[in-house]
RONU-816389 format. One record per residue: x, y, z of N, C-alpha, C in turn; residue in three letters. Coordinates in steps of 0.02 Angstrom, whole numbers, plus 50000, padded with zeros to 5 digits. Layout:
// RONU-816389
XYZXYZXYZALA/...
//
This chain:
// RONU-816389
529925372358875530525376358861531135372958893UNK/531755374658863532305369958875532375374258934UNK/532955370058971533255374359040534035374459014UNK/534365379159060535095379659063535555379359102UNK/535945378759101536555376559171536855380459170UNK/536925386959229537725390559214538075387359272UNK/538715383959246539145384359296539665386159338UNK/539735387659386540415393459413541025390159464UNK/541405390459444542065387459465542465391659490UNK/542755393059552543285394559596543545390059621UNK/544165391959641544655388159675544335382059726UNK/543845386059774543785384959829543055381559827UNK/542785383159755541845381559755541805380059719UNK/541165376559686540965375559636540205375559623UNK/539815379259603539295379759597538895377459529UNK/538275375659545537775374959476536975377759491UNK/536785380159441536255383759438535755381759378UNK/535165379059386534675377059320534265383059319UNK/534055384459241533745388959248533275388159219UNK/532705388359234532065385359169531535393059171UNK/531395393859104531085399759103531305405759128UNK/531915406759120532105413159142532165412059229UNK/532005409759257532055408559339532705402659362UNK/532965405559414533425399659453532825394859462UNK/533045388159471532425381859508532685379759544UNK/533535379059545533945374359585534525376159585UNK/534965373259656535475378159653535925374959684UNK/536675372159657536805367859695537665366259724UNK/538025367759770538615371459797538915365459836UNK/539755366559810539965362259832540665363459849UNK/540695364159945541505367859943542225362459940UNK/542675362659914542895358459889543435355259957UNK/543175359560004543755356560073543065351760122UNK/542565351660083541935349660114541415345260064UNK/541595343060036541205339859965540745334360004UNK/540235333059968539475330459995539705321759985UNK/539725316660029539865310760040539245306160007UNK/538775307759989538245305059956538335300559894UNK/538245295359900538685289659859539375284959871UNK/539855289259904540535285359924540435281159965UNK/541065276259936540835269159952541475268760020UNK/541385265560076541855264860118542045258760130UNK/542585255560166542685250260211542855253760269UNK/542165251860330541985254460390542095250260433UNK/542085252460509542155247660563541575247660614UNK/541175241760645540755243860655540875245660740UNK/540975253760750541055254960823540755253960885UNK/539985253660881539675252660923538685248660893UNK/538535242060935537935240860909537485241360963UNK/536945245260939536405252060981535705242760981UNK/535615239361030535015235461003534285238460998UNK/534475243861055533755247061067533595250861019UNK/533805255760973533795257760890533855252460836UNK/533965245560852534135240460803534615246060760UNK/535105247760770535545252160720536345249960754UNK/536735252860702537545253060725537945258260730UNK/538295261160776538775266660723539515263260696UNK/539715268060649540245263360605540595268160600UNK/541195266860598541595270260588541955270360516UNK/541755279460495542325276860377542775285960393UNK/542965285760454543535289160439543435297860458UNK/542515297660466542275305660478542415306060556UNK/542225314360557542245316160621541885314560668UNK/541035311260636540555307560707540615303860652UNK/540205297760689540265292060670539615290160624UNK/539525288960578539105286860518538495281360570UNK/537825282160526537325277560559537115271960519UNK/536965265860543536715259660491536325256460538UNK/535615258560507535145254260528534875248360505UNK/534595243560554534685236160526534375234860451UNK/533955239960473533455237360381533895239760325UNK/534315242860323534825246760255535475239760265UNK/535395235060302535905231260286535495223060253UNK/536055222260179535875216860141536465211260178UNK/535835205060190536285198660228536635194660180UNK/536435197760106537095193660073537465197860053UNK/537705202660085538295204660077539125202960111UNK/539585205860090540155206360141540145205060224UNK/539485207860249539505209360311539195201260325UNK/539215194360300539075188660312539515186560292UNK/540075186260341540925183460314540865176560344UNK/540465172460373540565166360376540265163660331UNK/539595166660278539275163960234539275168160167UNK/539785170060133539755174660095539145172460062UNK/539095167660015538605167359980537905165559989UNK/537765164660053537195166960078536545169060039UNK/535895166660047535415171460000535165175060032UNK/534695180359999534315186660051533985181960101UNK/533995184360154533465182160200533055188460265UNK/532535187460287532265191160314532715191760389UNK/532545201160371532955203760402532845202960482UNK/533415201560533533635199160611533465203160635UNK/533785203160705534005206360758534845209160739UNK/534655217060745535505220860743536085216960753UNK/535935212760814536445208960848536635202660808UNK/536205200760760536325194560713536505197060655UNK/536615203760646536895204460582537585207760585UNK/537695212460640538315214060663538575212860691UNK/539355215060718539585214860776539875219960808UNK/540055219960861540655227660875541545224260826UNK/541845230060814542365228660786542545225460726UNK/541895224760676541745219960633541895225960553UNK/542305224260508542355227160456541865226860402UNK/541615231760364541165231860338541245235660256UNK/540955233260216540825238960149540155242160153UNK/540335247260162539365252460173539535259660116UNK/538995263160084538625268260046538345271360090UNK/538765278460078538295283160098537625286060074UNK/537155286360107536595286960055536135295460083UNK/536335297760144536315303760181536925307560190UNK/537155313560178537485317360207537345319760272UNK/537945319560317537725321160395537435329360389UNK/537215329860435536365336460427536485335660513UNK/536755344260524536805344960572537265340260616UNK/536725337260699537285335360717537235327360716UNK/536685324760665536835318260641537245316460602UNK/537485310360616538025308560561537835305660505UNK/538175302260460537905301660398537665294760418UNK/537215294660359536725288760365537005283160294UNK/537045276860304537365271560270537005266460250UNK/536885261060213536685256060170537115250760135UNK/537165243960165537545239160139537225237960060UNK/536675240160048536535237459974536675244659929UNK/537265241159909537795246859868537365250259783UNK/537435253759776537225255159708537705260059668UNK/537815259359619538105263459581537835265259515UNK/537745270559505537315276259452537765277559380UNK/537675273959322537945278159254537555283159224UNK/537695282059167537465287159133536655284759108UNK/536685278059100535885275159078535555271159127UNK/536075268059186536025264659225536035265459297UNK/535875261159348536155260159423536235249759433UNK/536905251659446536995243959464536825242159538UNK/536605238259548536445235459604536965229459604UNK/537385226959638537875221959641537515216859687UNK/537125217059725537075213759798536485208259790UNK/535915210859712535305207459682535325205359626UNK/534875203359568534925201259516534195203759490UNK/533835208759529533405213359489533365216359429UNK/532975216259410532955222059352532215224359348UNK/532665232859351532125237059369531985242959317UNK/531315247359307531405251159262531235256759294UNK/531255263759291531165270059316530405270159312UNK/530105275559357529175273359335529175282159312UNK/529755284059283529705289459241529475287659152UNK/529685281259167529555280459080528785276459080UNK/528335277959064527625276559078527615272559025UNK/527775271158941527475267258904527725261558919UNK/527425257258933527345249058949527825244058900UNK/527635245858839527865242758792528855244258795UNK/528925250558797529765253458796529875247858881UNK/529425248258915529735245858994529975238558957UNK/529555234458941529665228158925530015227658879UNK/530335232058822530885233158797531555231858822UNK/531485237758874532145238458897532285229858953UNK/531605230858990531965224259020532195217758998UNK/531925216158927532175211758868532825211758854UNK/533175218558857533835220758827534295217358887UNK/534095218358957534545220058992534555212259030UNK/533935208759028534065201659039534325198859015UNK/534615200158950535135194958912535795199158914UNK/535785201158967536655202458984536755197859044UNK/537315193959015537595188859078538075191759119UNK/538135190859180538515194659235538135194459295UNK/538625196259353538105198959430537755203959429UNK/537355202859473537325210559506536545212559467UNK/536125216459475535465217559492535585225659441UNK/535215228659388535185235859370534635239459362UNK/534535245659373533855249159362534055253559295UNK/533505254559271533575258559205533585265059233UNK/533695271059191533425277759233533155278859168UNK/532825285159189532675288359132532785288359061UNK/533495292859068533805291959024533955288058961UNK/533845280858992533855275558956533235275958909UNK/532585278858901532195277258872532285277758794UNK/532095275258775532485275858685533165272658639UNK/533545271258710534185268758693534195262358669UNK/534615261158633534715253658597535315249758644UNK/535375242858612535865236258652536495240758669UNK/536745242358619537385241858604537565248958692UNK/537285251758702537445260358735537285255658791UNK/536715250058819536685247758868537345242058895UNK/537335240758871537905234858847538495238858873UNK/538635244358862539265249258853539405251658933UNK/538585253658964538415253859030538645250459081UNK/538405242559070538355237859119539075236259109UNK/539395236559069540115232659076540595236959120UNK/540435243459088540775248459134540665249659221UNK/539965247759214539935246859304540105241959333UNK/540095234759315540455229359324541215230759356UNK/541615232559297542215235459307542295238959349UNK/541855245259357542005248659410541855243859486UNK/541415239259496541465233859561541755231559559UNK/542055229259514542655222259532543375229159562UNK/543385234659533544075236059561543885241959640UNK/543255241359653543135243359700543235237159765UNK/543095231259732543105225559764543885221759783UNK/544145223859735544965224059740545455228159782UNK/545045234359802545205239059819545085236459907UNK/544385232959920544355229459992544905226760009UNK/545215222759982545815216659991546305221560003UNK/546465226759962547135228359979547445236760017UNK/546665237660001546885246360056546545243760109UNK/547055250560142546915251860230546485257360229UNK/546575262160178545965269260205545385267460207UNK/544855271260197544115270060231543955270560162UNK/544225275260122544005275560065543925270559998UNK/543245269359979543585263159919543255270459850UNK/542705272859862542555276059797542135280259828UNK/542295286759777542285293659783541615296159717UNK/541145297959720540725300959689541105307359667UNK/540745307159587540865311459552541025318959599UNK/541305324459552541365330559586540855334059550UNK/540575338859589540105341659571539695343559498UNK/540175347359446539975349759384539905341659363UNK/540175336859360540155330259330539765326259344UNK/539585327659419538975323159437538445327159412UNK/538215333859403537575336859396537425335659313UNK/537955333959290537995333459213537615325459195UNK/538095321259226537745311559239537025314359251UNK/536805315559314536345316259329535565318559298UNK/535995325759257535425327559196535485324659129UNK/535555319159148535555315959065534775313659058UNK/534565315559005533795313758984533345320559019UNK/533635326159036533565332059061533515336558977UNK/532985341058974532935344758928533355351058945UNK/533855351258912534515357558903534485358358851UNK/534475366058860534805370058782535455372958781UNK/535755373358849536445377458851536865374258926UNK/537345374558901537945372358975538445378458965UNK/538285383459014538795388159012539405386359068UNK/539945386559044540495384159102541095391559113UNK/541135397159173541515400559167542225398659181UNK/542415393859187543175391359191543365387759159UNK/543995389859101544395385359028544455377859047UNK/544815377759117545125372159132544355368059154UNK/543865370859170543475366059193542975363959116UNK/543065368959096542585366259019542945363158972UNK/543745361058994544125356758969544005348658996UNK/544035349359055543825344159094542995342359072UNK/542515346159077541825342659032541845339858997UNK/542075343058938542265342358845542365334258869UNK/542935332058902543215324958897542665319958955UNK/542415321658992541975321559032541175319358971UNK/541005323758956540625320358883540675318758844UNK/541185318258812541565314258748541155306258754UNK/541475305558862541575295958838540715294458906UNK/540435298458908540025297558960539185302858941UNK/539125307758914538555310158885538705314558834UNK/539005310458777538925315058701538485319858687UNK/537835317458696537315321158696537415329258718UNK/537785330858782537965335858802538275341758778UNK/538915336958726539345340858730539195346558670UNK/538975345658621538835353258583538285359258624UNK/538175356658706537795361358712538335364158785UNK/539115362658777539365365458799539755372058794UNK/539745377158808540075383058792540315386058851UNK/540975389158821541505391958879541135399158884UNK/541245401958939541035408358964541555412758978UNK/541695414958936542325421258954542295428158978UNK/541635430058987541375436859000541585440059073UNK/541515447159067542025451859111541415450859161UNK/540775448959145540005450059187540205444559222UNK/539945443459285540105434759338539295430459295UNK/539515424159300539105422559252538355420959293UNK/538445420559356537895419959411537365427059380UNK/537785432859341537435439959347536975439659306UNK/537045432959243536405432059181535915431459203UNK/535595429459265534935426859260534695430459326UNK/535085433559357535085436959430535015431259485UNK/535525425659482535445419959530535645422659592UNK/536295428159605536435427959661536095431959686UNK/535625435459682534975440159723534445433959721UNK/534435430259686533865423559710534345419259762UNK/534885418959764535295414359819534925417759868UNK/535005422659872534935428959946534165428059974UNK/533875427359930533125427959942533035422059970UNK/533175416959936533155409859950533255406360032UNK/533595412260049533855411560133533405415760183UNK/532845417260161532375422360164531805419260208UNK/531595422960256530775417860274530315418760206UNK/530225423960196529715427360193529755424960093UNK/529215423560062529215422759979528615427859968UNK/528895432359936528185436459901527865432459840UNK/527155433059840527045431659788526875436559726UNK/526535435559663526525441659621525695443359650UNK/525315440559669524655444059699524725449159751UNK/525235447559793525045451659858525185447759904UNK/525045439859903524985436559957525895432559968UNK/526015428760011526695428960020526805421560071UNK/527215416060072527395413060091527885412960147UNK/527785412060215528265410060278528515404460269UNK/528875403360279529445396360265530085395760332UNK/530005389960392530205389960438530615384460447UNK/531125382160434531635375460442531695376060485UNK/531435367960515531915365460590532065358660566UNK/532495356760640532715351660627532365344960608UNK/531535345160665531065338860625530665339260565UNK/530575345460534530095349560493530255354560464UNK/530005355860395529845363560362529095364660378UNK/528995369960380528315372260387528335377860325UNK/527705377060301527755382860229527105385160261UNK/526705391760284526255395860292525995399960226UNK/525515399560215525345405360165524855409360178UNK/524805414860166524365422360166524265426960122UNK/523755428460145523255433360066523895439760057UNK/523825443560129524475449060124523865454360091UNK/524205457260051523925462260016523425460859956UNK/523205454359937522965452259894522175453559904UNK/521895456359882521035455759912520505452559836UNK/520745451159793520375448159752520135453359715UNK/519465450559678518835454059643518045451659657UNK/517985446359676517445442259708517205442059740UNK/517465437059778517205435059860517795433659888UNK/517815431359957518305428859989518735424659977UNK/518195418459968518305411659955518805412459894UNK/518565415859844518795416059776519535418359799UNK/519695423159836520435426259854520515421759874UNK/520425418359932520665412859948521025406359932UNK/520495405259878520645399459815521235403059785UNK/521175407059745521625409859701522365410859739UNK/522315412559823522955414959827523305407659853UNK/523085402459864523375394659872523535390459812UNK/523015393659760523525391759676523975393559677UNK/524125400059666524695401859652525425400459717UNK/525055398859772525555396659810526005391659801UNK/525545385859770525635380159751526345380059702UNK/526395384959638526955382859622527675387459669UNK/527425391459687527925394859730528135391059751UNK/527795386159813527935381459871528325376159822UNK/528175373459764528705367859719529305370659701UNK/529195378259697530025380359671530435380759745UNK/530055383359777530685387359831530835377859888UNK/530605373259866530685367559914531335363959862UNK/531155366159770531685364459746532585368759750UNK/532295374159754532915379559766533175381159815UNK/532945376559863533115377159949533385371759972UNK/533145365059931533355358859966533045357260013UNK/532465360760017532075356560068532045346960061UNK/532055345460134531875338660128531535337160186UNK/531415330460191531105327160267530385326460248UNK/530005328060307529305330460300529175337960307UNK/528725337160284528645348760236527595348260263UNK/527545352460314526795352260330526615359060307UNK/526315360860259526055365660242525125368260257UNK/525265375360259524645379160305524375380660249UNK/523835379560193523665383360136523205390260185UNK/522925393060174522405395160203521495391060180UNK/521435392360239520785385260250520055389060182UNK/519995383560149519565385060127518955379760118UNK/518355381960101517525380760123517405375160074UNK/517485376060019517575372559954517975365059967UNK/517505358459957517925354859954518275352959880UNK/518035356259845518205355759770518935360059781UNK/518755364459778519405370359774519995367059836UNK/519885361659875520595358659903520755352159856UNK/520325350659829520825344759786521015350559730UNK/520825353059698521155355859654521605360559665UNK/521715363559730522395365259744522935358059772UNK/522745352659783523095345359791523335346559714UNK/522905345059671523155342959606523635349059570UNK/523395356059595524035359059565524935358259583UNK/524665356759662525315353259713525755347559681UNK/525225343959649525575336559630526075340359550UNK/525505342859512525725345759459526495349459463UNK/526295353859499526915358159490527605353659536UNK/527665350259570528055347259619528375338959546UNK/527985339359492528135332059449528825335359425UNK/529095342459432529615342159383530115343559436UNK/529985339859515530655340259549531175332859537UNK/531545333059521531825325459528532045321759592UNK/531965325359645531895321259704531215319959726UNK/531175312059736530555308959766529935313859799UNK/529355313559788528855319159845528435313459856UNK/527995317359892527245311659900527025314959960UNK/526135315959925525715322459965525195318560004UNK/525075317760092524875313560090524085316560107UNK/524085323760075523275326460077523265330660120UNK/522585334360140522465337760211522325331160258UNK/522405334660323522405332560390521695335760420UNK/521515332660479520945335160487520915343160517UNK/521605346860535521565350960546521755356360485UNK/521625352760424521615355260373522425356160349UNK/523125355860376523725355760337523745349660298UNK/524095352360243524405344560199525145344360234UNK/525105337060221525685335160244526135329060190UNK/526665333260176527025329260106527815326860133UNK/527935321560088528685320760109529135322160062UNK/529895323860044530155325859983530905321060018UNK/531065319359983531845313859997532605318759995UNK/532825318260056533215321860064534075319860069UNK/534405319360060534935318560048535695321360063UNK/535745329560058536045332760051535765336760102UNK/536285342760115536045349060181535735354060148UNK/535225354260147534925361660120535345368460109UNK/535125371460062535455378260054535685382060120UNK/535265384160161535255387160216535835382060246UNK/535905376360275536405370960298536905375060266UNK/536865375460217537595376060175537955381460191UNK/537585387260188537855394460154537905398460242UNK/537305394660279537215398960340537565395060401UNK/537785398660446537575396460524537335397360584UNK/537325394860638536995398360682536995406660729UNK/536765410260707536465415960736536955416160800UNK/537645420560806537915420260891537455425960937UNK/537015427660913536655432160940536135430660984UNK/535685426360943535085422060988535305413160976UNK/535665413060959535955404260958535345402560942UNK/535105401660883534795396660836533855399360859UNK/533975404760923533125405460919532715409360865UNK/533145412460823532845416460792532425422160802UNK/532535423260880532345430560915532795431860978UNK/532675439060996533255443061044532555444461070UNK/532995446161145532245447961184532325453561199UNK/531815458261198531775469061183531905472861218UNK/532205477161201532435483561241532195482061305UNK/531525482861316531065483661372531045476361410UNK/531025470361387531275466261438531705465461466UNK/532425466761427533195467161461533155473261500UNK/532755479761502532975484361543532565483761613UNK/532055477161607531605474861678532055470461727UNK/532235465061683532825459661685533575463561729UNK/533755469061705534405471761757533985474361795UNK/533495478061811533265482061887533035475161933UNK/532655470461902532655464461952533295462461970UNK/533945460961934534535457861948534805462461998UNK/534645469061992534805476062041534565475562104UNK/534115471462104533695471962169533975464962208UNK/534335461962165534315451762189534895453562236UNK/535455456162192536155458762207536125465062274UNK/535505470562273535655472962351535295468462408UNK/534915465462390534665461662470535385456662467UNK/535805452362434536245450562443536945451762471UNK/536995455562440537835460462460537775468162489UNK/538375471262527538065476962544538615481362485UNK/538435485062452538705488562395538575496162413UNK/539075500062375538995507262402538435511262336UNK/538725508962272538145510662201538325503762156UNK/537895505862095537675499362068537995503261983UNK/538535498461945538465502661882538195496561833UNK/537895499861789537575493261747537815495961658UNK/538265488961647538475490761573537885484061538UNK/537935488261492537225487061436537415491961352UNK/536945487961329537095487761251536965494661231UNK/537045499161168536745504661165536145507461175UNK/535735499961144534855502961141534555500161223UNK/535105496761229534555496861310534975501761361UNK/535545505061356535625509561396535345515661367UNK/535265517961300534825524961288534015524461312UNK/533715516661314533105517361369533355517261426UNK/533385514361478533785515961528533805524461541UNK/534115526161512534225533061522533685538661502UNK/533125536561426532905539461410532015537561450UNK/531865532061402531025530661421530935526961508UNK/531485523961522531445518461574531985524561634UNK/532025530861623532345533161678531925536461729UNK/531285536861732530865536561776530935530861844UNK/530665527561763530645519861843531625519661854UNK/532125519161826532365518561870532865523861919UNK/532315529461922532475535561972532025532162019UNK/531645528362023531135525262075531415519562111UNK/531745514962077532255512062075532785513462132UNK/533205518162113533715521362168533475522962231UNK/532685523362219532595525562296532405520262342UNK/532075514962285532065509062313532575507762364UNK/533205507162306533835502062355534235506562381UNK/534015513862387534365518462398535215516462411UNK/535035518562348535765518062307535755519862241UNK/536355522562216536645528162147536515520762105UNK/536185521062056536355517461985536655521461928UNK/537155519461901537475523061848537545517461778UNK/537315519061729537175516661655537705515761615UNK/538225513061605538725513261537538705508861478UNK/538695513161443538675510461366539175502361330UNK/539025498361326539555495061287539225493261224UNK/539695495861166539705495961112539665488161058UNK/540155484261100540155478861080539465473361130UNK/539205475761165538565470361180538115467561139UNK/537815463261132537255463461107536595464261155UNK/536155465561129535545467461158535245464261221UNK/535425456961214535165456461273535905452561320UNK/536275455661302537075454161343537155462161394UNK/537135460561457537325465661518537605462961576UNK/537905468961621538365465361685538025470861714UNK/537795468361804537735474361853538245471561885UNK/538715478761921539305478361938539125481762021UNK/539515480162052539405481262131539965490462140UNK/539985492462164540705497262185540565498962250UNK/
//
């Protein structure tokens, strides 16, 4: 079944949403005072060289400083200004390929994530509509999406008899296409290097080239993507497509349509109650059983559980059954989340060594229609699989959320009943210390109504302890585990 794009345009945002089968799959936001650096091309400086990381930081103009590690830098590039033309050679010591203070052309190929900075690559690439140029090689490469052998050796026939620099990979897209649309490709990316290259010589900003804006890149991007509809709710922006596919994916454009409706167009498919969920630990499934899902900074962890699910069988059989169906859960919500990195997932353990490859193979299955890179590298002996998915961009949650001023990033507050143990000890630290006449203790609502209510026992026991008056006041604005004991 085809999928659909609605897209939503504000001033300030820009969003896209695929929808395949009636379901969000992917979801993808872009604020326009904050746009994703993934692809832009800089002239950087290199600020500092780290030998013990074999890495550099560089400076293209952000607020921390961008990272380039030695292996993402090509020695025949720019950054070998005594030997421009230089051939590849096996890669040095940091210190032999950089310097401090040394100007550079680098690709972003990470958006900074958290409080790393963005991550960089001297071997530049640039992405068309059928193509990626590589400027820095003389490769030619084909996507290992297109499996028939015969079309591979096609296309690489076509594209070796184009004379020029520079190294290209086919994508997808390309499969089927004739000379003339390739031809149309490569010249145009050419062009676009030489005046990116022109652009070295004579600007001072950091900037040489700027990746598409959002609706335009997701459009490049799904070319050779099965669409049946491009809904766009803004004139001016489905004006800007229209010309946008005219000279870059024809193919597109009759499946563009303006959206004029009084409904928000997010409301067709109920995306923005799947945004919401999406930020969610917790994934129900339709059995009963339900997915935990925990981002940190080295890891996702995906957990799964029966829940309410009890089968018809046997155990095993619930068992089996409720890690199938996990399986495509776990491919959508890693696509609709942005999960990346490494992702260690808990299936629940089962007896059957049959029934774990064939929940592997539903894993692989359902995970073939993400277009970012995966690779499952099986169970572990403590029985998790452990997969990697290529990450790029800040996850949904990155995006939309931040940190918790409540528990600063722990994801728990500590309870009534510990904070109301926590001030009678601090009560007790403070009278062997100072000599005080009573003690007043301001505290949050729910720990001064214990206090007063379940915990006013002990601390009537309390007072006689330090014999001395304790008196309880409410502050409204505390949080739970925020209190002051005050001396008088």
């Amino acid at each position: 079944m085809s999928g659909e794009l609605l897209i939503n345009v504000t001033p300030s945002e820009s969003r896209v949403a695929l929808i395949e089968n009636g379901l969000l799959q992917e979801i993808h936001v872009e604020r326009h005072t904050k746009r994703g650096l993934v692809g832009n091309i800089y002239r950087g400086k290199v600020s500092r060289v780290l030998p013990g990381m074999q890495a550099a930081f560089v400076d293209i103009g952000l607020e921390r400083a961008a990272f380039l590690h030695a292996s993402d830098i090509a020695m025949h590039q720019e950054i070998a200004e005594e030997v421009p033309d230089a051939p590849p050679i096996e890669k040095k010591d940091i210190r032999e390929l950089v310097r401090d203070g040394q100007n550079i052309v680098v690709q972003v190929v990470k958006d900074p994530i958290g409080t790393k900075g963005a991550r960089l690559t001297t071997d530049i690439t640039i992405p068309s509509r059928y193509l990626v140029f590589m400027p820095s090689v003389t490769h030619i490469g084909v996507s290992q999406r297109i499996e028939d052998e015969q079309e591979r050796e096609r296309l690489r026939e076509l594209m070796s008899e184009l004379e020029g620099d520079g190294g290209f990979i086919l994508r997808t897209a390309a499969e089927g296409v004739g000379e003339s649309e390739l031809v149309q490709d490569a010249k145009f990316l050419r062009r676009l290097w030489s005046k990116i290259q022109e652009r070295t010589k004579r600007r001072k900003s950091y900037v040489l080239y700027e990746d598409l804006p959002l609706a335009r890149r997701v459009l490049r991007d799904f070319v050779g993507t099965d669409l049946g509809l491009i809904r766009i709710d803004s004139k001016l922006a489905f004006q800007e497509l229209e010309q946008f596919t005219d000279e870059y994916a024809p193919e597109f454009k009759q499946l563009l349509e303006y959206y004029p409706g009084e409904r928000p167009i997010f409301d067709l498919y109920d995306v923005e109650n799947e945004v919401q969920r999406a930020l969610e630990r917790r994934v129900d499934l339709k059995s009963g059983g339900y997915l935990i899902i925990d981002q940190t900074e080295a890891m996702t962890t995906v957990d799964i559980n029966t829940g309410a699910f009890v089968g018809h069988r046997n155990l095993e059989e619930t068992i089996f059954n409720t890690n199938i169906e996990a399986t495509q859960a776990i491919a959508r919500q890693l696509r609709l989340r942005n999960l990346g990195g490494i992702i260690i997932i808990d299936f629940i353990d089962m007896i059957e060594p049959n029934h774990q490859r064939r929940v592997l193979q539903n894993l692989e299955v359902a995970l073939n229609k993400d277009r970012a890179k995966t690779k499952i590298h099986g169970f572990t002996e403590l029985g998790l699989v452990e997969m990697t998915r290529k990450r790029t961009r800040e996850s949904l949650e990155h995006i939309l959320c931040g940190e918790c001023p409540v528990c600063k990033g722990r994801g728990s507050v500590k309870t009534v009943e510990t904070v109301c143990f926590e001030i009678m000890r601090e009560i007790v630290r403070v009278n062997r210390a100072y000599d005080a006449d009573k003690f007043v203790v301001y505290a949050a609502p729910s720990v001064a109504d214990a206090l007063m209510d379940e915990e006013s026992h002990v601390l009537a026991e309390l007072e006689l302890f330090v014999s001395k008056q304790i008196k309880v006041q409410t502050e409204t604005l505390y949080n739970q585990d925020n209190y002051d004991v005050v001396m008088m």
